[in-house]
N, C-alpha and C positions, 0 to 999 in steps of 0.2 A: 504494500500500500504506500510503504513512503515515498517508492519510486517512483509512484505516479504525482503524490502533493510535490516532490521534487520539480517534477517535468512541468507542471502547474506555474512555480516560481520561479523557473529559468524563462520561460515560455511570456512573463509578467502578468499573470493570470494569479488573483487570489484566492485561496482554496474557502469557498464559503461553504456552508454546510449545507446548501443542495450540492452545489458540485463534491464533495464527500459525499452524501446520498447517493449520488450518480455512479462515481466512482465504485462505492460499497456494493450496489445492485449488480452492476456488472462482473466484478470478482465473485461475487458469489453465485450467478447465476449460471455463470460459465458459457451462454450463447448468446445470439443477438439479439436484439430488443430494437421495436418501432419505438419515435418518439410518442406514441399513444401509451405504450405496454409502461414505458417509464413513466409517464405521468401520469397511469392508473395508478402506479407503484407509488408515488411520492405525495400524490395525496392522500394516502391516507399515515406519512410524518408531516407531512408540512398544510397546515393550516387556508395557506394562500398559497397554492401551485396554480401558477395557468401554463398552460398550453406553448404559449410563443415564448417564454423565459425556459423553458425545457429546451426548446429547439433552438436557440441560444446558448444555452449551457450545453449541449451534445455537438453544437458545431464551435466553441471553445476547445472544448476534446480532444474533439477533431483536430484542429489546428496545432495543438500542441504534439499529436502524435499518440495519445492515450487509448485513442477511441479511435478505430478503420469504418470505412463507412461500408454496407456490406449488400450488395446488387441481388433482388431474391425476383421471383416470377411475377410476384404482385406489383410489381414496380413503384410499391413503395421507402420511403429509405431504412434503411435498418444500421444498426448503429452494434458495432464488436468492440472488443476490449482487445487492444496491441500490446500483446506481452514481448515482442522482440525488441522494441528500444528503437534506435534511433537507423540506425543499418538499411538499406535497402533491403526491401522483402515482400512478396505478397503472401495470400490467404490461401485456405481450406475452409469450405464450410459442411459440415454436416445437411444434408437434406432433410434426415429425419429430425436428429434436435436439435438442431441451428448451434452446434459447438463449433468455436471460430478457434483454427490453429495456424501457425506463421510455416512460410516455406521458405525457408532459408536462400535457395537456389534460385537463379533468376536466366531465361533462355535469352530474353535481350540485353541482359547487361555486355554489353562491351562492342554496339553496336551502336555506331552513330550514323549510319542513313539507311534507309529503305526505300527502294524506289527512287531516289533522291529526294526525298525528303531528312531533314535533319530532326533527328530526334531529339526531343525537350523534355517529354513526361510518356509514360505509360503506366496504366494499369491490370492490372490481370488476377482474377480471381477463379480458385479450381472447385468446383462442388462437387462432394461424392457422400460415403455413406461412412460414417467412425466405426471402428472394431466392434464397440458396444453397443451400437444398433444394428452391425450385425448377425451379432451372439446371438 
């Protein structure tokens, strides 16, 4: 946990106790979450949760590297917890229970054109099925 209120303070973001809420939900939940599922979650700690201070504080996150944003069928956004740190890296997502894991290994790293195009960014995310769903 401190690694992430760390990554909070370098990033110049202050750790308030929804973003710890936030933070807390997602370690422990272990897979992805809409900003709806979190703010079903947080209202019932916090008193005064609305809606757009959620998706606010999940694109904070975001920014700092905390939080990966996670591409699912309903095409709506879904929000994973980035346990790899700061490194280049994409995802794994569970299908069945949405458990988000890091893949180290990248096929485009070290490839600067395609097509002639100059590469700036990519992302790339793999869904498949975790061991324990499919025991």
């Amino acid at each position: 946990m401190e690694k992430y209120f760390e990554k909070l303070k370098n990033n110049g973001f202050k750790l308030t106790p929804r973003r710890r809420a936030i933070i807390d939900l997602f370690v422990s939940c272990g897979s992805h979450l809409s900003p709806e599922m979190v703010w079903h979650k947080l209202k019932l700690k916090f008193k005064r949760c609305g809606l757009p201070g959620v998706y606010r504080n999940l694109e904070a996150l975001l920014k700092c590297g905390i939080l990966v944003r996670i591409q699912q069928a309903d095409r709506k956004k879904h929000y994973g917890l980035c346990v790899s740190g700061d490194n280049h890296h994409h995802h794994i997502t569970c299908i069945k229970c949405g458990k988000v894991e890091d893949i180290k290994d990248c096929a485009i790293r070290g490839i600067d054109k395609i097509k002639g195009y100059k590469i700036v960014s990519h992302f790339m995310q793999v869904n498949g099925i975790c061991a324990s769903c499919r025991e």
